[in-house]
TORPA-791452 format. One record per residue: residue in one letter; chain; y, x, z of N, C-alpha, C in turn; residue number from 1. Coordinates in steps of 0.1 Angstrom, whole numbers, plus 5000, padded with zeros to 4 digits. Layout:
["A", "A", [Y, X, Z], [Y, X, Z], [Y, X, Z], NUM]
...
//
This chain:
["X", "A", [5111, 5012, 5038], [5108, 5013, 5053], [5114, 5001, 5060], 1]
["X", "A", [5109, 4996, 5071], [5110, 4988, 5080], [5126, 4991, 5086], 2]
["X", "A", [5136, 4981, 5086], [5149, 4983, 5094], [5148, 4985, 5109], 3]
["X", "A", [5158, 4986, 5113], [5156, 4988, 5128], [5153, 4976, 5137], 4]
["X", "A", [5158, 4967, 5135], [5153, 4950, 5138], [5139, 4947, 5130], 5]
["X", "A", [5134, 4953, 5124], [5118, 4947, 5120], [5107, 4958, 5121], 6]
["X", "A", [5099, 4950, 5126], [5085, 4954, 5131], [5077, 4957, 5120], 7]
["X", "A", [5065, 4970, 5121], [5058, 4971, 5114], [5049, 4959, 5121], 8]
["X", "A", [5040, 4955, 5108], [5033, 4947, 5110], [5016, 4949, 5105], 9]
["X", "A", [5010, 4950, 5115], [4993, 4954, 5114], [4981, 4947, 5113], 10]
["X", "A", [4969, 4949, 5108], [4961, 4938, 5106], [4951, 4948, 5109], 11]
["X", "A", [4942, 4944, 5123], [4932, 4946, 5126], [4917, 4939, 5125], 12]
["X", "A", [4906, 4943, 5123], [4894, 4937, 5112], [4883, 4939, 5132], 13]
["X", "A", [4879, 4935, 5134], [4875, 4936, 5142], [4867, 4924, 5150], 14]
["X", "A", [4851, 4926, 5155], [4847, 4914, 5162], [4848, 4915, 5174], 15]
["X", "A", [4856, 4925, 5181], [4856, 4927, 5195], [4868, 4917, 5202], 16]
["X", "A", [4867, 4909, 5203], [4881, 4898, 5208], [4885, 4909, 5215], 17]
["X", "A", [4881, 4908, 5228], [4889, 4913, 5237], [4893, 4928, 5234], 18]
["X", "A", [4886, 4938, 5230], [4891, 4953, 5226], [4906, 4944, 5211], 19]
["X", "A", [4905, 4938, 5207], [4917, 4930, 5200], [4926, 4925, 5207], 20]
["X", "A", [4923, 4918, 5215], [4939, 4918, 5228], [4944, 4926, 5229], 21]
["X", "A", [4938, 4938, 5239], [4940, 4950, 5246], [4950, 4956, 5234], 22]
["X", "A", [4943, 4960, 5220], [4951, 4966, 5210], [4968, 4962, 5209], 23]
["X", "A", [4963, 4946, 5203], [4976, 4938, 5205], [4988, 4937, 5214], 24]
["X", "A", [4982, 4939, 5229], [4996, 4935, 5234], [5001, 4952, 5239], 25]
["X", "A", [4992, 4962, 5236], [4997, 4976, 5237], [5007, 4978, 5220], 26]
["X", "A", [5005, 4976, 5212], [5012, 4971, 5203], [5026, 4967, 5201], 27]
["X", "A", [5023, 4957, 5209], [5037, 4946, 5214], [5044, 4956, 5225], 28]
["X", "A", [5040, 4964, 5230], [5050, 4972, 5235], [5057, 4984, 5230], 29]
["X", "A", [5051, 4987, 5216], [5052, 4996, 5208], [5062, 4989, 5201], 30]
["X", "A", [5067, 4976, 5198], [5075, 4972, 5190], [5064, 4966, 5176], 31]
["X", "A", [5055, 4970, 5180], [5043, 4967, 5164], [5040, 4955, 5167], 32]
["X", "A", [5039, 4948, 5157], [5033, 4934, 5153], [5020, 4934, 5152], 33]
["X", "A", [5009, 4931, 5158], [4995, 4932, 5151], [4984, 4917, 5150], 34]
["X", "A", [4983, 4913, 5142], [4976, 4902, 5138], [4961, 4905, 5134], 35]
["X", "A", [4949, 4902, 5138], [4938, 4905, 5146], [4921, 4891, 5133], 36]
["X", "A", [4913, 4902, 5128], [4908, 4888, 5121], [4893, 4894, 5128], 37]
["X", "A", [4883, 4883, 5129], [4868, 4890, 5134], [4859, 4890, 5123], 38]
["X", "A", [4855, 4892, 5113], [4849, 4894, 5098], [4856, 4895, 5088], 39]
["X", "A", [4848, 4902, 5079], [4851, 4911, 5070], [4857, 4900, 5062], 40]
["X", "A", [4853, 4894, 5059], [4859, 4880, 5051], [4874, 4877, 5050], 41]
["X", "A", [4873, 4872, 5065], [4885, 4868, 5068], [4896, 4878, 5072], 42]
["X", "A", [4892, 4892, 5069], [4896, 4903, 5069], [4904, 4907, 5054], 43]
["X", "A", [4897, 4906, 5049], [4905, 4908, 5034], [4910, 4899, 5029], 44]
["X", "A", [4910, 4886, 5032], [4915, 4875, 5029], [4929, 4879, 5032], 45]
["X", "A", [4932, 4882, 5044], [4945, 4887, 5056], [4948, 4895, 5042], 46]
["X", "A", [4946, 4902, 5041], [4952, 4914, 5033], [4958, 4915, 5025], 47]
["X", "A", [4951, 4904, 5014], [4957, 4900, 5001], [4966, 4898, 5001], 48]
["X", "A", [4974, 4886, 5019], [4986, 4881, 5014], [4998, 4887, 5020], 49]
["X", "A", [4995, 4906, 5015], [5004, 4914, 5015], [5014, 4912, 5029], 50]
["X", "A", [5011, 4906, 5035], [5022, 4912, 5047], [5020, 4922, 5056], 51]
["X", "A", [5010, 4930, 5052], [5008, 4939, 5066], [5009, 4955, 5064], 52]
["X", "A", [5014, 4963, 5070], [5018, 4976, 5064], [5008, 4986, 5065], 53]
["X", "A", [4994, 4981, 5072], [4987, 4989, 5077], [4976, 4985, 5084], 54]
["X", "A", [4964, 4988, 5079], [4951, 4978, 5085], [4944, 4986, 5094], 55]
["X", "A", [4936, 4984, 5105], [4928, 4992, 5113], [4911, 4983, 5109], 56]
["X", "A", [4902, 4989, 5105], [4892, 4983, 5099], [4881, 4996, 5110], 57]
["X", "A", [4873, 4979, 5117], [4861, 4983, 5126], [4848, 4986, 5115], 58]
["X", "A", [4845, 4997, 5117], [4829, 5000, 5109], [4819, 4988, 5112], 59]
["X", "A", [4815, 4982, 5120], [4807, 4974, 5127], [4812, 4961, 5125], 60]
["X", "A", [4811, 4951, 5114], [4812, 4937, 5114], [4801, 4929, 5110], 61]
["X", "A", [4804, 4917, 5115], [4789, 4911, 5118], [4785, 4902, 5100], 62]
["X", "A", [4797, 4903, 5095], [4791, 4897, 5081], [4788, 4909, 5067], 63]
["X", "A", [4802, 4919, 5072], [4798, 4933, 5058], [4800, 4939, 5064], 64]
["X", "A", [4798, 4954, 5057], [4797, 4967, 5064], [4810, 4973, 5064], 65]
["X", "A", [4815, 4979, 5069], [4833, 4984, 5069], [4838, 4992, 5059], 66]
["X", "A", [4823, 4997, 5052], [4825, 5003, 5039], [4827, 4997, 5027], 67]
["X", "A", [4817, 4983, 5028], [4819, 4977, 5020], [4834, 4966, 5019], 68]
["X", "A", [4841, 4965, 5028], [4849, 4960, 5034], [4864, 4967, 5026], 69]
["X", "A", [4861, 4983, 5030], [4873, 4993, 5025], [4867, 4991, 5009], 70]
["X", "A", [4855, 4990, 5005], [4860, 4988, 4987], [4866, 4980, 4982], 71]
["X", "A", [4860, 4969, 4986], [4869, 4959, 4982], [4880, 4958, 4985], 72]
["X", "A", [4889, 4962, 4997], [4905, 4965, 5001], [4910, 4975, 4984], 73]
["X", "A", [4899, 4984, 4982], [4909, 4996, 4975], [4905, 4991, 4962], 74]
["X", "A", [4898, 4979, 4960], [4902, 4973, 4943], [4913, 4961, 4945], 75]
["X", "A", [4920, 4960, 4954], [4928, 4948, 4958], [4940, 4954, 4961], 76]
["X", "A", [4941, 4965, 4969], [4959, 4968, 4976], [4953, 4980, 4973], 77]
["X", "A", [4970, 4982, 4977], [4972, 4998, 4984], [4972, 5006, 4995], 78]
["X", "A", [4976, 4990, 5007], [4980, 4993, 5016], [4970, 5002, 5027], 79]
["X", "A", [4977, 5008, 5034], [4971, 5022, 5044], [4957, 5016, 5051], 80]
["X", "A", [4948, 5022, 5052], [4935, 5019, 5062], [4933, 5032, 5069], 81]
["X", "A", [4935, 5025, 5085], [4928, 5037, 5095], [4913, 5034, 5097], 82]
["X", "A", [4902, 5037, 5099], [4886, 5031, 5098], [4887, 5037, 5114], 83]
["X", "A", [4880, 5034, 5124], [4874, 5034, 5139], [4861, 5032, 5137], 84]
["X", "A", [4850, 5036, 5148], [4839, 5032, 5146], [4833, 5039, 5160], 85]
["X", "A", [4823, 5031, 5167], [4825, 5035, 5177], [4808, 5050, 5177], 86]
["X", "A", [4807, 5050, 5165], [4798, 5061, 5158], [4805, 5074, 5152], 87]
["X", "A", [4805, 5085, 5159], [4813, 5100, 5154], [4800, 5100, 5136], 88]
["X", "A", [4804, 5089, 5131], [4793, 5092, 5119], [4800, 5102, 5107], 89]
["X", "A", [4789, 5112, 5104], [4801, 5122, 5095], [4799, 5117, 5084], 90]
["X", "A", [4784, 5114, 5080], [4788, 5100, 5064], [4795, 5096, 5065], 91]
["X", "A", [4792, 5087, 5071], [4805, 5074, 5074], [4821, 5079, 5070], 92]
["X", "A", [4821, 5087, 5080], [4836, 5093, 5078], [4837, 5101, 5061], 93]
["X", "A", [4828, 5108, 5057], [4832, 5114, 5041], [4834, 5105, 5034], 94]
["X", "A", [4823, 5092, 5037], [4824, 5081, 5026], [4836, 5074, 5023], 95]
["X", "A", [4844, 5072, 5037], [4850, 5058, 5042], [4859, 5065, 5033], 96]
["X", "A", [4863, 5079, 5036], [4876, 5091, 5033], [4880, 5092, 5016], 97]
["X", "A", [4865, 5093, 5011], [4867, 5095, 4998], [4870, 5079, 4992], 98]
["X", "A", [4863, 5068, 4997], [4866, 5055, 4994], [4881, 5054, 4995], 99]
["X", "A", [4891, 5065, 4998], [4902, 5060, 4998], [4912, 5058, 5014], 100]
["X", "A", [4902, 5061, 5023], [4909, 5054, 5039], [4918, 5063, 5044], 101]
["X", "A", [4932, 5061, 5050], [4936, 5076, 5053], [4934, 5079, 5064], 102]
["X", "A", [4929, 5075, 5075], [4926, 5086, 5083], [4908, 5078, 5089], 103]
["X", "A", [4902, 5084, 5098], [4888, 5077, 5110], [4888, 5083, 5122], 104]
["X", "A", [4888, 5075, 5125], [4890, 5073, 5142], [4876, 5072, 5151], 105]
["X", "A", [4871, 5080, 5160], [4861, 5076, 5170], [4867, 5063, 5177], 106]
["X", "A", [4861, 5052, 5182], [4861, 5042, 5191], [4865, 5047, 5205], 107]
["X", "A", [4863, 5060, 5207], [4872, 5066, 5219], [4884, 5071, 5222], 108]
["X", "A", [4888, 5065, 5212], [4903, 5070, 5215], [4913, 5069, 5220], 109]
["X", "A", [4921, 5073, 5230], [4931, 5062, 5235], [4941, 5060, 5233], 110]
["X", "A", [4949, 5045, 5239], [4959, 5043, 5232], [4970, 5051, 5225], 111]
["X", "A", [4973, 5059, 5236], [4986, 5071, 5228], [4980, 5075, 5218], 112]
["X", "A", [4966, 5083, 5213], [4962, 5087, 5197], [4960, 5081, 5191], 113]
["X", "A", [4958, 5064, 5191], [4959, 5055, 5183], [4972, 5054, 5176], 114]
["X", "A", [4984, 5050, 5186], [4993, 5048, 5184], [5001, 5066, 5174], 115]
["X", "A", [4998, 5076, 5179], [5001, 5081, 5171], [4995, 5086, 5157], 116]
["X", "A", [4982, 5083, 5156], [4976, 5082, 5141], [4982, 5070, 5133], 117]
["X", "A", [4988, 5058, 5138], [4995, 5049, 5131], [5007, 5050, 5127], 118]
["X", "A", [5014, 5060, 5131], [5025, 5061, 5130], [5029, 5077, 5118], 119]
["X", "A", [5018, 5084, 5123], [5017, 5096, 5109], [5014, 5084, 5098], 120]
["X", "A", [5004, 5078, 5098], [4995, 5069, 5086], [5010, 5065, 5079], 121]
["X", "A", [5017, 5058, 5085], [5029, 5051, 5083], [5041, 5060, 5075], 122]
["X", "A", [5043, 5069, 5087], [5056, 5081, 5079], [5049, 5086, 5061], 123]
["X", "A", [5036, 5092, 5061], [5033, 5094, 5053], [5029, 5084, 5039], 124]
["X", "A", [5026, 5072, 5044], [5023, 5063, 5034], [5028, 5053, 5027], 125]
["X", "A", [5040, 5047, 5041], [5049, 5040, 5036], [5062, 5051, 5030], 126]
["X", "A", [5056, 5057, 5024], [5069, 5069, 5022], [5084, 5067, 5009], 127]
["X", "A", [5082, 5055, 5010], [5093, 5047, 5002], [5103, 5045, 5008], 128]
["X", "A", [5114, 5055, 5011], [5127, 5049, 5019], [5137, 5047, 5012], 129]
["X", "A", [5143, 5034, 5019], [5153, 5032, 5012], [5167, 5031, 5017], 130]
["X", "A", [5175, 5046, 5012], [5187, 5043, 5022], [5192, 5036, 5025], 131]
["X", "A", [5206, 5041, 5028], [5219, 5031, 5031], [5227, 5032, 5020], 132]
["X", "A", [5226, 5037, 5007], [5233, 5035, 4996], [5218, 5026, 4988], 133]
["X", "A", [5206, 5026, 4986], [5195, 5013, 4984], [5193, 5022, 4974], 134]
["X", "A", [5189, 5038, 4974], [5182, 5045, 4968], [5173, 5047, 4973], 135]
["X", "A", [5159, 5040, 4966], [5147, 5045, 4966], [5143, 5060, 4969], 136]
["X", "A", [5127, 5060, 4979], [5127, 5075, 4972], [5112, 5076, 4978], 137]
["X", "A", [5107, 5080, 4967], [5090, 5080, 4971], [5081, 5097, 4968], 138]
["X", "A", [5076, 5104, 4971], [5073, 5113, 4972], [5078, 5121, 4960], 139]
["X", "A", [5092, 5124, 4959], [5102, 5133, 4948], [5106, 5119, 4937], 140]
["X", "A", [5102, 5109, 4940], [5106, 5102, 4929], [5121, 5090, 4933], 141]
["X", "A", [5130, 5095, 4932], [5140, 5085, 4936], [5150, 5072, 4924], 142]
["X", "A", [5150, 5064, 4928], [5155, 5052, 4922], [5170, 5050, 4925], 143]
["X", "A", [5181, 5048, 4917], [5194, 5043, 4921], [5197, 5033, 4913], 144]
["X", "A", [5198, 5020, 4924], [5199, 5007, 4914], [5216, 5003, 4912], 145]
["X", "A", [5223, 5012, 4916], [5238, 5010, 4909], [5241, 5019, 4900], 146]
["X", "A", [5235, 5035, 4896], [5239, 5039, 4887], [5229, 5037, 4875], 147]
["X", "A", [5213, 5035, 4881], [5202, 5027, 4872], [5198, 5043, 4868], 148]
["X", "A", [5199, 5050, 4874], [5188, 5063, 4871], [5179, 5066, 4881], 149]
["X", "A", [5168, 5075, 4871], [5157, 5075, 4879], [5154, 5089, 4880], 150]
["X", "A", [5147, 5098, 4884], [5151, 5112, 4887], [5137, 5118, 4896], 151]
["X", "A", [5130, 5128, 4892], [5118, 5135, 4902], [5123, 5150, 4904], 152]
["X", "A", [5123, 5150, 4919], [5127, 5161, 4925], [5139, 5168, 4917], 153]
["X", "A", [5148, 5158, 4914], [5162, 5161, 4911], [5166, 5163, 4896], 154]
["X", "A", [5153, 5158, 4889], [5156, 5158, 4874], [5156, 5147, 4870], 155]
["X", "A", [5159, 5145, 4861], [5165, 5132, 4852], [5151, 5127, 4848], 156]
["X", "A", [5148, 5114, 4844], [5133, 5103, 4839], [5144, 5097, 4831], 157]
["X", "A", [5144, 5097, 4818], [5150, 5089, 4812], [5144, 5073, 4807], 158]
["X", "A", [5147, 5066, 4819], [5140, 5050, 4815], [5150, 5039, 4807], 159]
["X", "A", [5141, 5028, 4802], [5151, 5017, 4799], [5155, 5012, 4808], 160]
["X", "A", [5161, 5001, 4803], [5166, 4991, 4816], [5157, 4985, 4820], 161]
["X", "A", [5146, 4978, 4811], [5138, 4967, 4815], [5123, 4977, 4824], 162]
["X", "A", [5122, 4990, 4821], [5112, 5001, 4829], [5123, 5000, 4842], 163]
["X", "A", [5130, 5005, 4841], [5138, 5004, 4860], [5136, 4990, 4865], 164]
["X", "A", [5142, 4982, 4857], [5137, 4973, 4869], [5124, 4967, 4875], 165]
["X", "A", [5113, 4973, 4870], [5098, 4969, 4871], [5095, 4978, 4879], 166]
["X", "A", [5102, 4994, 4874], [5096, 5002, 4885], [5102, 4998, 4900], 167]
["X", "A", [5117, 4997, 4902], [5123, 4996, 4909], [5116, 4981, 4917], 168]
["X", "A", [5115, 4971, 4913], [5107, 4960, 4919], [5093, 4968, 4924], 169]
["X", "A", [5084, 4973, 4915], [5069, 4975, 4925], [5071, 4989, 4937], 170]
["X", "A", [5083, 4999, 4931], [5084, 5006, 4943], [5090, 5004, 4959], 171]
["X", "A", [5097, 4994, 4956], [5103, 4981, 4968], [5090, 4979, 4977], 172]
["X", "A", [5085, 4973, 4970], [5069, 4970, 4978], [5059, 4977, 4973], 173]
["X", "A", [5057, 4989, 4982], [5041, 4995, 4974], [5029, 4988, 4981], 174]
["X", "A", [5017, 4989, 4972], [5009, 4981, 4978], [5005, 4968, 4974], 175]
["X", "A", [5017, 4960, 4971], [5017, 4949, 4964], [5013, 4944, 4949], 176]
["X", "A", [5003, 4935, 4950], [4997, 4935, 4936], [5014, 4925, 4930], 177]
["X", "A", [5020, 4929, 4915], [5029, 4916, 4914], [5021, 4913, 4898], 178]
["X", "A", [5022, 4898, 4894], [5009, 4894, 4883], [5021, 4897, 4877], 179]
["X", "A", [5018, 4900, 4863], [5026, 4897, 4851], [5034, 4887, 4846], 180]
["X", "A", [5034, 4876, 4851], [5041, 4866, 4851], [5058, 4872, 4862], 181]
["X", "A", [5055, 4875, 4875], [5064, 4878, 4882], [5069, 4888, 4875], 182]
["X", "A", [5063, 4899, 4868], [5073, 4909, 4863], [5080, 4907, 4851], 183]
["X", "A", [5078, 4897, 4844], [5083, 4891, 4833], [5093, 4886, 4839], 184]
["X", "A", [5095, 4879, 4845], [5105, 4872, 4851], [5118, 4878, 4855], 185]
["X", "A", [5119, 4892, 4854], [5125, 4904, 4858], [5132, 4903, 4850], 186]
["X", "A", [5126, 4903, 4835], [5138, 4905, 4825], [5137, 4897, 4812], 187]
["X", "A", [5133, 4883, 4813], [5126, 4877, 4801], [5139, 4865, 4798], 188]
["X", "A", [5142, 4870, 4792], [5154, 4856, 4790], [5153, 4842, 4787], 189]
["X", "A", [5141, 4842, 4782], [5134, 4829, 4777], [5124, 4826, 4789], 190]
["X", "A", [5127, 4809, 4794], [5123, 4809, 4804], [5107, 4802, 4799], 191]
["X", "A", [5108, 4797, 4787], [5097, 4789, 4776], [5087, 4803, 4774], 192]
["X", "A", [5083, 4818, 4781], [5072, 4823, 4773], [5061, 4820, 4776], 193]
["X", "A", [5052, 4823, 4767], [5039, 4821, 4770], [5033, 4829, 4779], 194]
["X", "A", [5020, 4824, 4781], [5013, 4831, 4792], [5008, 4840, 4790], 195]
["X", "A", [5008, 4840, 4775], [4999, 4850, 4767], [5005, 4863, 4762], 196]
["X", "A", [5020, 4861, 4771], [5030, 4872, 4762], [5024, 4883, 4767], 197]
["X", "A", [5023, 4894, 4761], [5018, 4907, 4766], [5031, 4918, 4767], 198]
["X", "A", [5044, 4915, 4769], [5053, 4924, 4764], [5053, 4930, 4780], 199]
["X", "A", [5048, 4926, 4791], [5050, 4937, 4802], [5038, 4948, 4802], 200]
["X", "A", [5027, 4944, 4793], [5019, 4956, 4796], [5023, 4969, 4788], 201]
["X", "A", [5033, 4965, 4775], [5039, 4975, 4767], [5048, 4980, 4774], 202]
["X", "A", [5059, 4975, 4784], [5068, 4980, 4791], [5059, 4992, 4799], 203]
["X", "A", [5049, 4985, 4807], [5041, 4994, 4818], [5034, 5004, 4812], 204]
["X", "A", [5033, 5005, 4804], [5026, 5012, 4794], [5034, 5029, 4787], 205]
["X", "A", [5047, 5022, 4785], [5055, 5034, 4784], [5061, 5038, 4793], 206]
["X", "A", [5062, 5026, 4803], [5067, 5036, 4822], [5059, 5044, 4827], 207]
["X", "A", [5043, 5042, 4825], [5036, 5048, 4829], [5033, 5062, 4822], 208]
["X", "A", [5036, 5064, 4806], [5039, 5074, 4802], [5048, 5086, 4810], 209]
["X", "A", [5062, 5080, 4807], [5075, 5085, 4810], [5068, 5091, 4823], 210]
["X", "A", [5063, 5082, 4836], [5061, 5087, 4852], [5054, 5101, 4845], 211]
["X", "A", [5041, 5097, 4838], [5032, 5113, 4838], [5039, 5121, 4831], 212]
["X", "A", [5047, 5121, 4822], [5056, 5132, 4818], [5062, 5143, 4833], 213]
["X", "A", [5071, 5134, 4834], [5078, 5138, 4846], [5071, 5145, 4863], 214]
["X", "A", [5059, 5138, 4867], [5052, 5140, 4874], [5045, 5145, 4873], 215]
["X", "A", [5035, 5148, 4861], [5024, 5150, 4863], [5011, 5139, 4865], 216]
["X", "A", [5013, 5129, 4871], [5004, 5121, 4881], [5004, 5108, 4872], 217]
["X", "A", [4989, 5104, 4870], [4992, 5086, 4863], [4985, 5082, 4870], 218]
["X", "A", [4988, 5081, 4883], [4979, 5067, 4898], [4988, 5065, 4901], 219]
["X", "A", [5007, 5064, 4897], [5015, 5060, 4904], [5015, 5046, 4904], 220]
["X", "A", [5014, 5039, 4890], [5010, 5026, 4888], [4995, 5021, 4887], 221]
["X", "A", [4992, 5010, 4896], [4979, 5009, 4889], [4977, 4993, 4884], 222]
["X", "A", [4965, 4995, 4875], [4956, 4980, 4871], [4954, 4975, 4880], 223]
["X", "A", [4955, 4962, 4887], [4948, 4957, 4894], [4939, 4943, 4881], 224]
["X", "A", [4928, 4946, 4878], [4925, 4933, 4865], [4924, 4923, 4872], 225]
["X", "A", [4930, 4911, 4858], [4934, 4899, 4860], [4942, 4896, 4861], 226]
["X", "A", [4950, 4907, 4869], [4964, 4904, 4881], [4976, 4907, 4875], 227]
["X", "A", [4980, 4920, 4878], [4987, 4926, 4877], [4987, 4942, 4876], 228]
["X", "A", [5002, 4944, 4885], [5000, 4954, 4886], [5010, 4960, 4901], 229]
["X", "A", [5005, 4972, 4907], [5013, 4974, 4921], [5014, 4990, 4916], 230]
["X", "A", [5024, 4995, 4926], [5032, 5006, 4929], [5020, 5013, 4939], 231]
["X", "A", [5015, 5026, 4938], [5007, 5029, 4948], [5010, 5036, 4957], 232]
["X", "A", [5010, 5035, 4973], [5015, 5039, 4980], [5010, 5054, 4981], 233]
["X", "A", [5000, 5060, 4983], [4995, 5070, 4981], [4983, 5074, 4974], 234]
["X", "A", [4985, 5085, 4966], [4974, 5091, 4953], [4963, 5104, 4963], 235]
["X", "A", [4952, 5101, 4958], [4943, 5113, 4962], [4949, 5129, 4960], 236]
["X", "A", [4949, 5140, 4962], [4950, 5148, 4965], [4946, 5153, 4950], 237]
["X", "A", [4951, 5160, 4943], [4952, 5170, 4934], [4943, 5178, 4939], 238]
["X", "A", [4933, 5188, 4930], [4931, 5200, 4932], [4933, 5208, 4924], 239]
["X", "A", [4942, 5218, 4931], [4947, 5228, 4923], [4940, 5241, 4920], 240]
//
């Protein structure tokens, strides 16, 4: 989570300039950072380079559809999507929802329910806090990187060393794709390996075991292909 000195920081998709100001400098009084793109393009472009905790994505853009917009977000990050649309469309809204968006918004809304659907979106999704002793803790799953144990809802995960620190790096940043070269680097003693080493997908491989033991859940880590791999900020809903 965000310190008391730093701003969440937002990325709004939108071709309305001026409904983008307006957003922005109500924002800025909120303490929120929001950085503002007008197509879909240059919208996910924004996205990839992970600095934003939280995207507001307009249904209505003049190069792609906002649906097609949120697919491509949810084969790329993790990070939170609120969808607006100035259409109470109830497709729209099942589609956008099941595509993964966590909340939709009518285009009528005003500032204060904006501002407070951003801020549930937030409590709930950035739900990675990290205290004042720099214990992780993400929905029952908490990290301690000076005793190096890892623990769900108060039971022991017996990991290696080289699994904690991978977990413990992608739970840091959820959302964040990191390639396999960066996670190697974590613990690879040899600074000469190849590109071709595959020894982090065997790591990830049995972290991701150990998580579903313990959890239950295997969308805690995901593939991103090519890339890597990220920590995911929030998993679909179980049905029980």
């Amino acid at each position: 989570m965000k310190t008391s000195e730093e701003k969440n920081r937002l990325l709004l998709i939108d071709d309305d300039t001026e409904f983008c100001q307006l957003v922005r400098d109500y924002m800025e009084l909120q303490a929120i950072a929001l950085d503002w793109r007008t197509t879909g393009a240059e919208g996910l472009a924004a996205a990839e380079t992970g600095r934003y905790d939280l995207i507001l994505l307009d249904m209505m853009l003049p190069d792609l559809h906002g649906v097609e917009v949120l697919r491509q977000l949810r084969m790329k990050t993790g990070v939170p999507v609120i969808i607006f649309s100035a259409y109470n469309d109830e497709t729209d809204r099942i589609v956008t929802l099941e595509l993964g968006a966590d909340d939709y918004v009518p285009k009528s809304f005003s500032s204060r329910e904006l501002l407070a659907r951003i801020r549930a979106v937030l409590r709930r999704t950035l739900g990675t806090a990290e205290g004042r002793n720099g214990i992780l803790s993400v929905r029952g799953l908490e990290l301690d990187p000076f005793k190096l144990k890892a623990a769900f809802n108060g039971r022991t995960v017996e990991l290696t060393h080289v699994e904690f620190q991978l977990l413990y790096a992608m739970m840091k940043e959820p959302g964040r794709v990191f390639s396999r070269e960066s996670l190697l680097n974590l613990f690879a003693t040899d600074k000469e390996w190849s590109k071709f080493d595959r020894s982090v997908d065997v790591h990830i491989s049995s972290l991701r075991k150990k998580l579903f033991d313990a959890t239950g859940s295997s969308e805690l880590i995901r593939t991103v292909r090519s890339i890597g791999y990220m920590f995911v900020r929030q998993e679909k809903a179980a049905i029980l």
